[in-house]
C-alpha positions in Angstrom: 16.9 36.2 -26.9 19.0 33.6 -25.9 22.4 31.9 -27.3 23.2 28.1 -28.3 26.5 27.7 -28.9 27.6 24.2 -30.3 31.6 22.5 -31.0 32.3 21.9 -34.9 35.6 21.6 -36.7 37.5 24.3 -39.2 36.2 22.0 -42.0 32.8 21.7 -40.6 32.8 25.3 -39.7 33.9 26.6 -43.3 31.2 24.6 -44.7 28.8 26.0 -42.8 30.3 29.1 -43.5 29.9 28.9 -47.1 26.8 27.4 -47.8 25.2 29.9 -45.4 26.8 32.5 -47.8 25.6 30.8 -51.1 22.1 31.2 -49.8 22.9 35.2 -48.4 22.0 34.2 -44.5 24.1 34.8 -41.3 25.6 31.6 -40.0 23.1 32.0 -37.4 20.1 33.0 -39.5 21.4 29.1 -41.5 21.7 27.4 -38.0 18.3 28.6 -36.7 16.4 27.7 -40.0 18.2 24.2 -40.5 17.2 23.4 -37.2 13.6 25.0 -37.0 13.0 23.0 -40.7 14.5 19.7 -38.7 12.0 19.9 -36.2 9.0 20.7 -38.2 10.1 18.1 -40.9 10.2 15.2 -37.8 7.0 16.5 -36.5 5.6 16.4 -39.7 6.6 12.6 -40.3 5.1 11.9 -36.9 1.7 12.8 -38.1 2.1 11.3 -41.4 3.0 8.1 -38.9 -0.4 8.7 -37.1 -2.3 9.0 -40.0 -0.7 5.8 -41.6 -2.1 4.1 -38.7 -5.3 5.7 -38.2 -6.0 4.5 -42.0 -4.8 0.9 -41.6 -7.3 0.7 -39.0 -10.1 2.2 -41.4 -10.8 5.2 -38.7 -10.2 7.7 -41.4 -13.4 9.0 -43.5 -13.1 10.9 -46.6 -15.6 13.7 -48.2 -15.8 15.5 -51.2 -15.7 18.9 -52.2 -19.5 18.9 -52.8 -20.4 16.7 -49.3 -18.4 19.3 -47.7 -19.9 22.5 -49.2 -23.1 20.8 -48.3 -22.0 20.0 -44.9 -21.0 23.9 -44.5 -24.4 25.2 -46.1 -22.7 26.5 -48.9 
């Protein structure tokens, strides 16, 4: 496994600190999540973004539950 090792203040350290405490993780368990849910959230956005798009130019189509039982023989 490897390391990342990043420069915060005392205050900024305490604070992670703490809050990683409130919430009964390691300070690296807190780092790796924060940063892990940071990615997926931007990456999640992106294909929100895509979507968006995709719709504004009327490429999406839409089915309901029965056209898609249909569609799957069931």
């Amino acid at each position: 496994m490897s390391i990342i090792s990043t420069r915060v203040t005392e205050e900024e350290k305490e604070m992670i600190k703490m809050y990683a405490e409130f919430l009964g993780m390691s300070v690296s368990d807190f780092v790796k999540t924060s940063v892990n849910e940071r990615i997926e959230d931007a990456f999640d956005l992106s294909e929100i973004e895509a979507y968006e798009k995709r719709k504004a130019k009327g490429e999406t189509q839409f089915y309901s539950l029965d056209e898609v039982k249909k569609q799957l023989g069931l």
